[in-house]
Every structure is written in structure tokens, then in C-alpha cells.
KOLSE-789861 format. One record per residue (C-alpha): residue in three letters; residue number from 1; y, z, x. Coordinates in pm, 1 decimal. Example, Ala and Ser with C-alpha at 12.3 -4.5 7.8 and 13.67 -1.06 7.14 Angstrom:
BEGIN
+------+------+----------+----------+----------+
| migu | roke |       py |       pz |       px |
+------+------+----------+----------+----------+
|  ALA |    1 |   -450.0 |    780.0 |   1230.0 |
|  SER |    2 |   -106.0 |    714.0 |   1367.0 |
+------+------+----------+----------+----------+
***
This chain:
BEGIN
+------+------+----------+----------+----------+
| migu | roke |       py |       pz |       px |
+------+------+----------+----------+----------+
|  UNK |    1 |  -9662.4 |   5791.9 |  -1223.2 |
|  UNK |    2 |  -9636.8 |   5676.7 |   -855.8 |
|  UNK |    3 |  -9374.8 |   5704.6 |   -636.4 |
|  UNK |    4 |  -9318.8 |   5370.6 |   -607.2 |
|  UNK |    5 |  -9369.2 |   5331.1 |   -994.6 |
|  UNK |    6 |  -9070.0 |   5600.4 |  -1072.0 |
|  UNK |    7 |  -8867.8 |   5382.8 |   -835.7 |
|  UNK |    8 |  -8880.5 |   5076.3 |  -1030.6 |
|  UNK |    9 |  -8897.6 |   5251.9 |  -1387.2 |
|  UNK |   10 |  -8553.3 |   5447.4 |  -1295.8 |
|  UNK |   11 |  -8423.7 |   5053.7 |  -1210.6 |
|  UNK |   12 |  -8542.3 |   4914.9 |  -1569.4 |
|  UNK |   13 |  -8360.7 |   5234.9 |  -1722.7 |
|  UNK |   14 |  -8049.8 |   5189.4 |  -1492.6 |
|  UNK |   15 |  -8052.0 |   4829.9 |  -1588.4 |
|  UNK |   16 |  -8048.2 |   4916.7 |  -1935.8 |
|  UNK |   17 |  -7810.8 |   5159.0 |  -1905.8 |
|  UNK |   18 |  -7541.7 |   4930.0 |  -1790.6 |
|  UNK |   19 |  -7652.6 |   4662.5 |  -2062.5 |
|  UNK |   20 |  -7624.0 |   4856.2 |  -2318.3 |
|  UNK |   21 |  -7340.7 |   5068.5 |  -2170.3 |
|  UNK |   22 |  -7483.6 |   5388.2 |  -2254.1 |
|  UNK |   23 |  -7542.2 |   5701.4 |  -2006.0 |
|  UNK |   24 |  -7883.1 |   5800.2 |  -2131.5 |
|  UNK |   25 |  -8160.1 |   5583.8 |  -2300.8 |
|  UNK |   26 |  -8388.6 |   5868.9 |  -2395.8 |
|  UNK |   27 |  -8136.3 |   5897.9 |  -2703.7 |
|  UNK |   28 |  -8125.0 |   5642.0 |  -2955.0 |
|  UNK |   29 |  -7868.3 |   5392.1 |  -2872.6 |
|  UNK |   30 |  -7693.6 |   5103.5 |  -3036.7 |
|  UNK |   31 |  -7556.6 |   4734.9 |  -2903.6 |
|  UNK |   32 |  -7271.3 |   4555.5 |  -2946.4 |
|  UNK |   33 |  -7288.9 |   4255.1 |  -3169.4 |
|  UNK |   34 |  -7331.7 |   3990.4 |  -2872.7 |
|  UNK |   35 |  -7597.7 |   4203.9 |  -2699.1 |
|  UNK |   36 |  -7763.8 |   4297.8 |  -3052.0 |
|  UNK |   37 |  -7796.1 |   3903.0 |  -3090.4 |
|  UNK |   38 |  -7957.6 |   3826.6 |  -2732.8 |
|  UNK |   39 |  -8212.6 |   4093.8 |  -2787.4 |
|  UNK |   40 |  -8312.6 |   3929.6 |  -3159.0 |
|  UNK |   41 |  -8336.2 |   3644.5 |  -3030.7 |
|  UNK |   42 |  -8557.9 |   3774.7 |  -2720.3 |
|  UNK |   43 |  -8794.1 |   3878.6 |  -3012.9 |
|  UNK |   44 |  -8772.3 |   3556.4 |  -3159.6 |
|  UNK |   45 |  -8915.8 |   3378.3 |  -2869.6 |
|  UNK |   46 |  -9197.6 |   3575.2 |  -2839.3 |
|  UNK |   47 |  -9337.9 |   3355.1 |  -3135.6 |
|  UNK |   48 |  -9301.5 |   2989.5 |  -3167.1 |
|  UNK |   49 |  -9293.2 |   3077.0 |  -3592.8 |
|  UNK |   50 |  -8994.2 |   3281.7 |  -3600.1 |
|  UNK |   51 |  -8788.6 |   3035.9 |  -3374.9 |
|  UNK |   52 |  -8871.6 |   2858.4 |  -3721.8 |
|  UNK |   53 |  -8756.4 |   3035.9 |  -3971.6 |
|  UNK |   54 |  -8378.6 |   3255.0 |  -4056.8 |
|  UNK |   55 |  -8407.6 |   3580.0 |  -3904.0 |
|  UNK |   56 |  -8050.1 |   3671.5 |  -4020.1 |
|  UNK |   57 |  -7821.6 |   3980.0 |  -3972.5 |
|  UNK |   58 |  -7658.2 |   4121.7 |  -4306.3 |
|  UNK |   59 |  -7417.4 |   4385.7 |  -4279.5 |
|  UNK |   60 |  -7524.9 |   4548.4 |  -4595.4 |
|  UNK |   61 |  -7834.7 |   4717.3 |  -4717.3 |
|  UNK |   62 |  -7901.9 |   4589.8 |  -5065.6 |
|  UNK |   63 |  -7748.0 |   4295.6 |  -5158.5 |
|  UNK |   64 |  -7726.6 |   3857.9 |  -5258.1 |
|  UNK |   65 |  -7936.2 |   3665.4 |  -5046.4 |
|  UNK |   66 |  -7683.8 |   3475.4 |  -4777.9 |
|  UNK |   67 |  -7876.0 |   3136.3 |  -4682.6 |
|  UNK |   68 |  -8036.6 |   2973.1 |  -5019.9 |
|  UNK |   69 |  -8125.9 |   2638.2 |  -5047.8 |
|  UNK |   70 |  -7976.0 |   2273.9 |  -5204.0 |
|  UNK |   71 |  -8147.5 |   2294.1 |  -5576.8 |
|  UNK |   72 |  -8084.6 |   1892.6 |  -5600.7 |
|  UNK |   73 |  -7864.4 |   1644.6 |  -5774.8 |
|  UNK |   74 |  -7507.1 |   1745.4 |  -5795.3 |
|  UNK |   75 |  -7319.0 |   1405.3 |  -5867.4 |
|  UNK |   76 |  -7178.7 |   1379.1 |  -6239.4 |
|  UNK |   77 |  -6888.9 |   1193.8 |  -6462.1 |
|  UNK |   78 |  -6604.6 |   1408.5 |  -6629.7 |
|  UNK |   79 |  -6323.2 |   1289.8 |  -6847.4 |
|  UNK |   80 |  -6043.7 |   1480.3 |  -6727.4 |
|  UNK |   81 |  -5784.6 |   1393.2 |  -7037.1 |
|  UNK |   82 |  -6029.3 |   1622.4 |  -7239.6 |
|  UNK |   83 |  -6172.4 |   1881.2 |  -6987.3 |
|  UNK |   84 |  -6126.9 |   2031.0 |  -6613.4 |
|  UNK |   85 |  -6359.6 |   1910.3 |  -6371.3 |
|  UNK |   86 |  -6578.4 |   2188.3 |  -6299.2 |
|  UNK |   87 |  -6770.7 |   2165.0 |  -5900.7 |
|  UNK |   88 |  -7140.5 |   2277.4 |  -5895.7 |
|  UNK |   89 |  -7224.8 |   2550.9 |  -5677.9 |
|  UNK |   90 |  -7507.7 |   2344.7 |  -5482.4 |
|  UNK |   91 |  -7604.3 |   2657.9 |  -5244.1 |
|  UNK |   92 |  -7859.8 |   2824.8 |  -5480.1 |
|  UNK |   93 |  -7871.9 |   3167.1 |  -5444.3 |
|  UNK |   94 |  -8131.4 |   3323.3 |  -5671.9 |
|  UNK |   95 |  -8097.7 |   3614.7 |  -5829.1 |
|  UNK |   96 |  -8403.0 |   3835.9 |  -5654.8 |
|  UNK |   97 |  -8151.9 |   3938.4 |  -5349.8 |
|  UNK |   98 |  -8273.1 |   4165.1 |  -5102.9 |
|  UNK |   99 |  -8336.6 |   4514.3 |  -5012.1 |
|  UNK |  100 |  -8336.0 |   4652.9 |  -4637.7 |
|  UNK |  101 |  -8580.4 |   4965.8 |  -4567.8 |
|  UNK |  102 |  -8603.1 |   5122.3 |  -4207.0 |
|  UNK |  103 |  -8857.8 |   4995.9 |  -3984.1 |
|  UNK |  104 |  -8999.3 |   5159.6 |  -3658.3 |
|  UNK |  105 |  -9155.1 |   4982.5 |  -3440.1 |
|  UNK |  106 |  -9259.4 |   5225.2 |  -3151.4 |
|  UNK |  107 |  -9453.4 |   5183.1 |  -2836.9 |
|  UNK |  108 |  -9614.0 |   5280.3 |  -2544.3 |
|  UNK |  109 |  -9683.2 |   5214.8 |  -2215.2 |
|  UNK |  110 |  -9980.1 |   5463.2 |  -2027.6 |
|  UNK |  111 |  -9873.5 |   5543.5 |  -1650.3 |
|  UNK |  112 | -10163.0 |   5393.0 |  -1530.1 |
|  UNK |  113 | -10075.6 |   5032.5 |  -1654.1 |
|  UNK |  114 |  -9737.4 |   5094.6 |  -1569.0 |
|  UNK |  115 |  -9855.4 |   5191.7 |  -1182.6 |
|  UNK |  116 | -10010.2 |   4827.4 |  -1216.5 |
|  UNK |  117 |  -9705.3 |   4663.0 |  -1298.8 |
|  UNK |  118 |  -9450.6 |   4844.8 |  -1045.1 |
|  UNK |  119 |  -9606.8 |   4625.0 |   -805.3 |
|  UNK |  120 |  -9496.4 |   4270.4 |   -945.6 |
|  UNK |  121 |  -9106.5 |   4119.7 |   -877.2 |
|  UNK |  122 |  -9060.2 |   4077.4 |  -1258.7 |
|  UNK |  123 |  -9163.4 |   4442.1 |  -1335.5 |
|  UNK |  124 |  -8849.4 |   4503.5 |  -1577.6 |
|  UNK |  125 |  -8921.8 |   4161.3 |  -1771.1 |
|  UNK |  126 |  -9279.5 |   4237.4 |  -1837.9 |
|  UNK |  127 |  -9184.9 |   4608.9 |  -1961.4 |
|  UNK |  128 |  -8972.9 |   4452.6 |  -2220.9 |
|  UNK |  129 |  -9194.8 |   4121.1 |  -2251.0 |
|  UNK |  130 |  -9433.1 |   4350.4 |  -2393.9 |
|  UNK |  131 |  -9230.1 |   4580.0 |  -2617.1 |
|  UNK |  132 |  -9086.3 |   4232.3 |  -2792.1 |
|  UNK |  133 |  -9407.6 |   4088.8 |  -2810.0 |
|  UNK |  134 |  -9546.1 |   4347.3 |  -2969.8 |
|  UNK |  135 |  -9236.0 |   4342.0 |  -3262.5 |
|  UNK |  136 |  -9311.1 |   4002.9 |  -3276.6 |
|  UNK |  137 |  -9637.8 |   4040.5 |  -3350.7 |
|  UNK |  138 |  -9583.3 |   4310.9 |  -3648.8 |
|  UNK |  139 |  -9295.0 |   4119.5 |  -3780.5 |
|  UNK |  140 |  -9518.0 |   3862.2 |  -3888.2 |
|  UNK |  141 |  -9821.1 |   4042.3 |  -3983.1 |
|  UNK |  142 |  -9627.0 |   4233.0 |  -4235.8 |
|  UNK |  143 |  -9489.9 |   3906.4 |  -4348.8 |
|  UNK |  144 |  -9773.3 |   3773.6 |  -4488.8 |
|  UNK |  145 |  -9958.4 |   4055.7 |  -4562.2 |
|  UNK |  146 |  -9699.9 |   4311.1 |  -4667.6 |
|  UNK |  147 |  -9775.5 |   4428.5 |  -5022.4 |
|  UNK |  148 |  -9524.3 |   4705.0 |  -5080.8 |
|  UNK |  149 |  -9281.5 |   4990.5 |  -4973.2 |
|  UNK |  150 |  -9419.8 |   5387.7 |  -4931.7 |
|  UNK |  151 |  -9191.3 |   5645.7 |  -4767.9 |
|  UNK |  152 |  -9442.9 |   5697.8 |  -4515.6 |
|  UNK |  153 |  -9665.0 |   5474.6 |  -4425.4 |
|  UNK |  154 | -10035.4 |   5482.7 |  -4352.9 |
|  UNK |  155 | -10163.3 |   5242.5 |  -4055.2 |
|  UNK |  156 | -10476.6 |   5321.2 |  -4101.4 |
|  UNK |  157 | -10566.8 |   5239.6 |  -4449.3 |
|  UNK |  158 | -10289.2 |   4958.2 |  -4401.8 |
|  UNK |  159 | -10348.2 |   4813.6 |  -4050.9 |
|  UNK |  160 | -10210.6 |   4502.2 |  -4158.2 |
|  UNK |  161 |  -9831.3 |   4653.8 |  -4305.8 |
|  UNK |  162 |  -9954.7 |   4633.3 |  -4617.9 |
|  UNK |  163 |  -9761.1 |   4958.0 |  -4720.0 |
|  UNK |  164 |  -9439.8 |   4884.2 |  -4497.2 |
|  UNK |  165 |  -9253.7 |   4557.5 |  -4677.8 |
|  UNK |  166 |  -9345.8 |   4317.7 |  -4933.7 |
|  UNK |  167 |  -9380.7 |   4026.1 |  -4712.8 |
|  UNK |  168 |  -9395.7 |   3639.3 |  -4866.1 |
|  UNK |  169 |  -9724.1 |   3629.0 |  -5000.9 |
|  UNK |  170 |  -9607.7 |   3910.9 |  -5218.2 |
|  UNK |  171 |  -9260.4 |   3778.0 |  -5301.0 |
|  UNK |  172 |  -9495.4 |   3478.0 |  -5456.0 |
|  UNK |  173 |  -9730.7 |   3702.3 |  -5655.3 |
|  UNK |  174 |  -9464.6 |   3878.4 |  -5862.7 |
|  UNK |  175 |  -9218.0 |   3563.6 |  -5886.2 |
|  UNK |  176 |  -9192.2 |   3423.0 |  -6217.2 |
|  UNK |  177 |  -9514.3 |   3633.9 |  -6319.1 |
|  UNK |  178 |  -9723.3 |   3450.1 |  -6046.7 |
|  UNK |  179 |  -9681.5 |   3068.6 |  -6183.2 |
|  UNK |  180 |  -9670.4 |   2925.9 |  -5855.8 |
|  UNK |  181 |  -9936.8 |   3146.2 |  -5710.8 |
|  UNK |  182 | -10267.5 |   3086.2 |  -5810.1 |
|  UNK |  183 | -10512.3 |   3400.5 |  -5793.8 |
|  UNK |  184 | -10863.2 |   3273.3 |  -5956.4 |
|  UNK |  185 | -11061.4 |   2972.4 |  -6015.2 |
|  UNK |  186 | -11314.6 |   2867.5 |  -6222.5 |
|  UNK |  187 | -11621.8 |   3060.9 |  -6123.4 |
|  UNK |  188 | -11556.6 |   3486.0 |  -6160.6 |
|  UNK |  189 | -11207.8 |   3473.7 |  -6034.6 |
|  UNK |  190 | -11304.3 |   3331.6 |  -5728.2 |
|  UNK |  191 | -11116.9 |   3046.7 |  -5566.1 |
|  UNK |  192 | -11385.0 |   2777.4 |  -5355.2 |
|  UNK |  193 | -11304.9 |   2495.2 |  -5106.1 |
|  UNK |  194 | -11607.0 |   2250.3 |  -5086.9 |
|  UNK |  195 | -11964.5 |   2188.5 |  -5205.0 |
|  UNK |  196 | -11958.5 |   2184.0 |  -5590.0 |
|  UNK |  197 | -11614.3 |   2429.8 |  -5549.0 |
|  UNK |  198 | -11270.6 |   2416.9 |  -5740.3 |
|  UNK |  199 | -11177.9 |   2220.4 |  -5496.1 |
|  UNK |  200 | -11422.5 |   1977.8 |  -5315.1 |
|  UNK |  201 | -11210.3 |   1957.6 |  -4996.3 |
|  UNK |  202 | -10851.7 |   2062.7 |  -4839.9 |
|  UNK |  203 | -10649.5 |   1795.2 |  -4911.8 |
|  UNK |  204 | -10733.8 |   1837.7 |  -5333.9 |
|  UNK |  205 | -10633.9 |   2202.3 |  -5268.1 |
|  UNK |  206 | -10308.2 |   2121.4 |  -5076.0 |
|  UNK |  207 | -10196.8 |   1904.0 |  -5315.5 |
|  UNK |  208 | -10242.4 |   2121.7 |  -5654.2 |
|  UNK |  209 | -10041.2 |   2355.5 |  -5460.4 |
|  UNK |  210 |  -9772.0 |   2116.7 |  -5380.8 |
|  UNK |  211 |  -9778.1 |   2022.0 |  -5758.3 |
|  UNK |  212 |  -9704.5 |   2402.2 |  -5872.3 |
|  UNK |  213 |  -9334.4 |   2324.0 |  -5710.1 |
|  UNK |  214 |  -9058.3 |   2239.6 |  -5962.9 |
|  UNK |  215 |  -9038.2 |   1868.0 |  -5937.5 |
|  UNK |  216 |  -8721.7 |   1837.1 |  -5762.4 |
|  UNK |  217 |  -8922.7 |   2014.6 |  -5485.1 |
|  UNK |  218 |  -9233.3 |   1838.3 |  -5458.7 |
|  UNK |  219 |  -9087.6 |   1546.3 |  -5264.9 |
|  UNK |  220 |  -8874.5 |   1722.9 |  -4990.8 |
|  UNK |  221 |  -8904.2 |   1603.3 |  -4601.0 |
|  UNK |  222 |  -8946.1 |   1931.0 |  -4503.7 |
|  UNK |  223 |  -9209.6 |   2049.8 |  -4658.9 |
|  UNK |  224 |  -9515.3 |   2240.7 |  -4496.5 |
|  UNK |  225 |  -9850.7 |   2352.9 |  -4579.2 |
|  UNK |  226 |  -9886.8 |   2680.6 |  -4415.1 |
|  UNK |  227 | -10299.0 |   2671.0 |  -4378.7 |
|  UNK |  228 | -10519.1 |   2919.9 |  -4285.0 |
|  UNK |  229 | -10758.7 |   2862.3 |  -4001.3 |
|  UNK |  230 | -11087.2 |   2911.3 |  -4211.4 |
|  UNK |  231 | -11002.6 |   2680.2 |  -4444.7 |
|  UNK |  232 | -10915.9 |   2426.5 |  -4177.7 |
|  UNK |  233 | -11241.0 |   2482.4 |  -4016.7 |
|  UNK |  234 | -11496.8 |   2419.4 |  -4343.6 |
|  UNK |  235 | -11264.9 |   2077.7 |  -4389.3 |
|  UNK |  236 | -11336.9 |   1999.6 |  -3967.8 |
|  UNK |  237 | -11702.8 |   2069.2 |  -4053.3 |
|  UNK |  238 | -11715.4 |   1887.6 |  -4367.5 |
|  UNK |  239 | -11597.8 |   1583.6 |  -4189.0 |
|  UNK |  240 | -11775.3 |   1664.5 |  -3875.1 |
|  UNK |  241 | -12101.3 |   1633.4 |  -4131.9 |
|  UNK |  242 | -11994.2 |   1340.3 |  -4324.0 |
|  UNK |  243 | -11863.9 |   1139.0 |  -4039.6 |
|  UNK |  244 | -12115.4 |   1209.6 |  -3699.6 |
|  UNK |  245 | -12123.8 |   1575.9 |  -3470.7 |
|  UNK |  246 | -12107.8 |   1350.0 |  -3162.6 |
|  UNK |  247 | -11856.9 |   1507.4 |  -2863.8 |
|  UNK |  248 | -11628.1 |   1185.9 |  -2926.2 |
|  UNK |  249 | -11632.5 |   1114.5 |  -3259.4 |
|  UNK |  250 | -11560.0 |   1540.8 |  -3306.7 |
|  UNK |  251 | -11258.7 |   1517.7 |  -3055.2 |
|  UNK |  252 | -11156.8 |   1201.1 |  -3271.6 |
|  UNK |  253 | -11154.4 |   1403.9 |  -3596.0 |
|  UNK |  254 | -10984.5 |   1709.6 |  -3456.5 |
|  UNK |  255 | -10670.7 |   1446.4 |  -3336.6 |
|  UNK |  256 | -10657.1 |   1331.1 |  -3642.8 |
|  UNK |  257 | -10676.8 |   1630.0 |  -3869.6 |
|  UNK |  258 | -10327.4 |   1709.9 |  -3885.8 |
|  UNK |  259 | -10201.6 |   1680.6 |  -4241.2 |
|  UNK |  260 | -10353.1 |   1786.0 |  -4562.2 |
|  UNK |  261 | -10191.6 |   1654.2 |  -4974.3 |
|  UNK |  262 |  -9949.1 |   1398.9 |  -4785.0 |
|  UNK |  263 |  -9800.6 |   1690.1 |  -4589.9 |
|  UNK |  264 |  -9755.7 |   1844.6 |  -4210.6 |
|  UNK |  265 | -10013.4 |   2117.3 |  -4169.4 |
|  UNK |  266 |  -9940.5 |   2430.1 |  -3956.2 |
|  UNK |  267 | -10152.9 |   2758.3 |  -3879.2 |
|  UNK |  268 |  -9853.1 |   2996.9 |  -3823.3 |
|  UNK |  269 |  -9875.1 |   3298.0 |  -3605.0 |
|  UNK |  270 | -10069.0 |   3572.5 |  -3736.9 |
|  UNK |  271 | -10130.4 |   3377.2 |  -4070.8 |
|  UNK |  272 | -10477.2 |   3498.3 |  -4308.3 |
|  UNK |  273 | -10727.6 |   3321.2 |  -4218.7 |
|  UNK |  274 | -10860.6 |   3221.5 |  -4572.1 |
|  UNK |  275 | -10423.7 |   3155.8 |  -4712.6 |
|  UNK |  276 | -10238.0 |   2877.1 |  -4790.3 |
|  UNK |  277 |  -9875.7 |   2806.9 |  -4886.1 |
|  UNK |  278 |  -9656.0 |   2531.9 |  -4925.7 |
|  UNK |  279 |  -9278.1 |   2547.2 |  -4874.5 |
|  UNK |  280 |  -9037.3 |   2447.6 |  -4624.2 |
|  UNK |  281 |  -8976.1 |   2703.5 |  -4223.4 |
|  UNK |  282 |  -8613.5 |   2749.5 |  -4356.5 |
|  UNK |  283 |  -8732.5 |   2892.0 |  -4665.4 |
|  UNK |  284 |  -8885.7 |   3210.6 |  -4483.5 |
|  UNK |  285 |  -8641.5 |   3494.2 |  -4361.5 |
|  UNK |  286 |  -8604.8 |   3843.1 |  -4230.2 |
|  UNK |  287 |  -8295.5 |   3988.9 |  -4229.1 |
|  UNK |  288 |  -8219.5 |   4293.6 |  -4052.9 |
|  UNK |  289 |  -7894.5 |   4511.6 |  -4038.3 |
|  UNK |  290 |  -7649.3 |   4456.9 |  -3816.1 |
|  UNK |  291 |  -7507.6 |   4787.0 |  -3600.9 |
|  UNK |  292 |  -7806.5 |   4933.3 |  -3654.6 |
|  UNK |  293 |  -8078.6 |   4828.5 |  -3436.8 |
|  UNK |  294 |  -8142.4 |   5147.0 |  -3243.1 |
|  UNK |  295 |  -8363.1 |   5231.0 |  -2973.2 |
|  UNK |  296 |  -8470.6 |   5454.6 |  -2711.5 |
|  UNK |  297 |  -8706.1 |   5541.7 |  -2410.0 |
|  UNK |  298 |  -8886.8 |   5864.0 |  -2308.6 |
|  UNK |  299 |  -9066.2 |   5938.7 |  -2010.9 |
|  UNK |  300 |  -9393.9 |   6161.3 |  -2187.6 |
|  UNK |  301 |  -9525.6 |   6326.4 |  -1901.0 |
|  UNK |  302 |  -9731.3 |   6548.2 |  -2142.1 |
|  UNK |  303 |  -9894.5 |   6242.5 |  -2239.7 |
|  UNK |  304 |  -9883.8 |   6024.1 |  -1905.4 |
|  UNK |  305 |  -9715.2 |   5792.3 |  -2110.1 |
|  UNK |  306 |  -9379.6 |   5621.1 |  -2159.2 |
|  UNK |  307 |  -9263.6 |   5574.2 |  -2508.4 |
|  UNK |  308 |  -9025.6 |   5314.0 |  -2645.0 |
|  UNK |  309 |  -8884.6 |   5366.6 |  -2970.6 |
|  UNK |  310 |  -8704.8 |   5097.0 |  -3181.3 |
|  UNK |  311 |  -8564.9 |   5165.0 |  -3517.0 |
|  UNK |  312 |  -8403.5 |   4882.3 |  -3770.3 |
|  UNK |  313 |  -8333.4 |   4802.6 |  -4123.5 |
|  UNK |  314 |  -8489.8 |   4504.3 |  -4199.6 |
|  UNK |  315 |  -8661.9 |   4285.3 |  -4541.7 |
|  UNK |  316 |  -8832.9 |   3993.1 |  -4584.6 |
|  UNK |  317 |  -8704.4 |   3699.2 |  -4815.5 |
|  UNK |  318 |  -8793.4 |   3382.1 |  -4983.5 |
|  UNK |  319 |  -8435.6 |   3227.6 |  -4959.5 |
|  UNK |  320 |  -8554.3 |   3018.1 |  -5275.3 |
|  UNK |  321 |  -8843.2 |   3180.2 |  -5429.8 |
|  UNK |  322 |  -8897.1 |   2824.9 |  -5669.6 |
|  UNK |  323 |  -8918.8 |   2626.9 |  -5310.1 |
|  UNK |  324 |  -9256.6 |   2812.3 |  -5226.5 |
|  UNK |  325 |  -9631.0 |   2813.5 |  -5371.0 |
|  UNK |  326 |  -9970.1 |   2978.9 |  -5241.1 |
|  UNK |  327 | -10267.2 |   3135.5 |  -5305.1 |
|  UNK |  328 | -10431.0 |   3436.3 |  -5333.4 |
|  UNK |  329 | -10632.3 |   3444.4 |  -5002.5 |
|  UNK |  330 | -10810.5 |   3758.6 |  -5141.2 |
|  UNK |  331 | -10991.9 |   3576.4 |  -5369.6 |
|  UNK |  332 | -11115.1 |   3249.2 |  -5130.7 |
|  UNK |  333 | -11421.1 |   3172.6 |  -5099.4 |
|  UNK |  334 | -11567.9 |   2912.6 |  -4876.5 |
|  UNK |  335 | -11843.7 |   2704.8 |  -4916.2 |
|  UNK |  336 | -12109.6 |   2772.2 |  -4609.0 |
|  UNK |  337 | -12247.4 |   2442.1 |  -4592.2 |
|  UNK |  338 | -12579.1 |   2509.4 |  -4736.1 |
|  UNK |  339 | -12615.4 |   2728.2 |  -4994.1 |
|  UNK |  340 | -12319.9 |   2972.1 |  -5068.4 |
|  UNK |  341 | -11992.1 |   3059.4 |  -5100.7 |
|  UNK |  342 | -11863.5 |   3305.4 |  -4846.3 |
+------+------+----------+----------+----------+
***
């Protein structure tokens, strides 16, 4: 590390220091509640998805879900000479809950890029800039790809979190045995968007998704179909075929393309490529566990590196697992416009 470098580094750690009012940051090191709060919400801004959704502090590890959702009608007659009127408890709360596990999200930072930084006026924000980023980043991959919890995990064989939470597409697949989660079409438990497929084109598929919602769901303002950018790009191409290839008339249909089954269509951060689910942003949430977001940095010189650890207890949650329906982007296939599914 350069002179110059160590100069600016000691600053960062100085300013963190006093932030944080701690004495050393190469030990792990709590906030208080306020600063706890500024730096989840730094993370949050990192990604124009999670400024979407809950990400919500709970103060214990295992326990009810705390946002839930309106389930509907509430409004009702009683005759009080003969009975008590009883109020309906219109925040649904299902009964799933949640479970917090510890999370680690640890990085690094070689000396030579950090040599290249020293020299810019906003050194300290692009230190942390990164480290948030990067938590950003593996929040959400491990939301929709998360499969289950191990002990220790393996990043390897699971490079996508698979092994470190169940994440949303997960919640779906073991709700209610899968109803509202379909996993395999017609043709050897394959699902296929276009030519001859299950579904001929992406609003069909859309909308028998929207239609695997409860009824009292299917009609909500809010809702979103979450769509994966493969699947938007054989629907482009299918109307880029049907309709002319011309610059203009392809700039015309990519304006346009912009809703799919009568509803908003998004391509969240980090989302799989070939998935699709329909529910509403407020339904998605990761809570984490307040007082005990921890974190440290260490100055490797063995390595040349510097090292910032972060440590939290943290689970992902479908506030109302009924509000939400997808499919199993495993098992889609997409037709390659001239002779295949892929």
C-alpha cells in the first residue's frame, strides 16, 4: 500500500471510528439503532428493487411475520341484542413466520486497486460504495435463487446462494404443496413460450399465472409480473417477426412492450433470466436483526489485501405467501424461432 494510500485508508478508518464510536474497527463492532438504519438503507440504494420492497428489522430470531397484507372485504351486519360484535383482524398474518440464520457477507479490496482509488476526493465513499454494492448484489441473488439452509455453505457448487436462504422462488415451491407454482407443462415436464409451446406467447403465460392467485387477489392495483429477460426477448422477437425488423418499427415495439396479462412488467435486479412471478413489491421482504449487524476491517498485509467483514441475521419472506405465483424457471424452455425449444 502507498504512502499516500495508508494516508487516506487510516482517514476512512478514523471516520468510521467516530461513526460508529468505537476505538478499533479491526474487531467486530455494532451501531446504534439510528446509525444501524442509515447504513440499511445505504444498502438499499444500491438497487433500485430493494428501495421496493420491506427490508424490515425484527428484534427476534424466529418469530410472526410483522407486515402482512389486507386479505379483502371486512364490512359485515351484526345484531347486537343476540351477539357481541366481533372486529376482523384485516392485517393477515399467515402462519409460515420467519426464521433468521447468520449471514456473512465478506469482502475485499487488493492494495493495488486501493492505490488507484487513494487518488480520487471521494476515496472513503467508493470504499464503502463498493462493499454495499456488493451486499446488494447477494441480497438479491439469494432471493430468488436461494433453495435452502446448510451450516456451511458451499459457493462453489452454489454460486448463486442456493445453500444460504430459501429465497422467494422457494417460499412458492413448498407453499400450499406448490399450487400456485407451476413446475411442468405438457411436453416431458418442460414448460415452452412460443411456436406450437404451452404457451404461444407471454401475455397467455402471464395471465395463467395471474389466474393461480386466490380471486380476491387477481384484481389488485398493485400487482406485478416479475419477468425474466429471456422470456421478454423471444416475445420482442416474436413481434419483431410478425410485425417488420425495420430500425423504427423495432424501436416502436420495444416502447410499447411494457405490460404482459393486463399487468406492469418489471425485470428486477438480478432476476433468472428464464422466471416469472406475479405478486405485488410490498409482498417481498428481508428482515434482518436488529443490534446485530456487525462488522469489521483488517488491513491483510500477508495477502496485500484489505478485508471487510459484515456479519447479520437475516431471512427472506413472502409477507402473504397466497398474494404470490411463479414458475419453475428450471424447467423453461424457449422456443428458438425455427426449430427447437431451448
Amino acid at each position: 500500500m502507498h504512502e499516500h494510500t495508508r494516508l487516506v485508508f487510516n482517514q476512512l478508518l478514523g471516520a468510521l471510528a467516530k461513526t460508529y464510536g468505537v476505538s478499533d474497527t479491526s474487531k467486530l463492532f455494532a451501531a446504534t439503532p439510528t446509525v444501524e438504519q442509515k447504513l440499511v438503507d445505504k444498502i438499499e440504494e444500491s438497487s433500485d428493487f430493494l428501495k421496493k420492497i420491506n427490508v424490515t428489522p425484527v428484534r427476534d430470531m424466529k418469530g410472526e411475520k410483522v407486515i402482512g397484507g389486507v386479505p379483502g372485504h371486512i364490512g359485515k351486519r351484526t345484531d347486537t341484542t343476540a351477539n357481541d360484535r366481533v372486529p376482523t383482524d384485516a392485517l393477515q398474518l399467515d402462519s409460515a413466520g420467519y426464521e433468521l440464520f447468520k449471514t456473512e457477507y465478506d469482502v475485499l479490496l487488493r492494495y493495488t486497486t486501493i492505490d488507484s482509488w487513494s487518488k480520487f476526493p471521494d476515496f472513503k465513499d467508493r470504499f464503502l460504495r463498493y462493499v454495499r454494492e456488493a451486499i446488494a448484489a447477494s441480497r438479491l441473488t439469494t432471493g430468488w435463487y436461494g433453495e435452502s439452509v446448510q451450516s456451511v455453505t458451499d459457493i462453489g457448487a452454489n454460486p448463486n446462494g442456493e445453500d444460504l436462504h430459501k429465497g422467494w422462488f422457494q417460499i412458492l415451491r413448498e407453499h400450499n404443496a406448490g399450487a400456485q407454482f407451476l413446475t411442468e407443462g405438457s411436453v416431458g415436464g418442460q414448460i415452452r413460450l412460443g411456436g406450437a409451446g404451452d404457451y404461444a406467447n407471454l401475455d397467455d403465460m402471464v395471465n395463467d399465472i395471474k389466474r393461480m392467485l386466490p380471486v380476491q387477489y387477481r384484481n389488485r392495483k398493485d400487482l406485478v409480473a416479475y419477468v425474466g429477460s429471456d422470456l421478454l426477448g423471444e416475445d420482442k422477437a416474436a413481434l419483431y417477426k410478425s410485425q417488420g425488423d425495420t430500425p423504427t418499427e423495432k424501436e416502436r415495439i420495444s416502447a410499447a412492450v411494457k405490460e404482459y396479462g393486463g399487468l406492469p412488467a418489471e425485470t428486477p435486479d438480478r432476476f433468472p433470466e428464464r422466471g416469472l412471478m406475479v405478486t405485488t413489491p410490498r409482498n417481498f421482504s428481508i428482515y434482518y436483526q436488529t443490534g446485530h449487524v456487525r462488522q469489521k476491517i483488517e488491513d491483510n498485509a500477508k495477502r496485500e489485501q484489505v478485508e471487510h467483514y459484515n456479519t447479520l441475521n437475516e431471512a427472506y419472506v413472502l409477507e402473504v405467501e397466497d398474494m404470490a405465483a411463479g414458475v419453475e424457471f428450471k424447467n423453461v424452455r424457449v422456443w428458438n424461432g425455427t426449430d427447437a425449444f431451448e
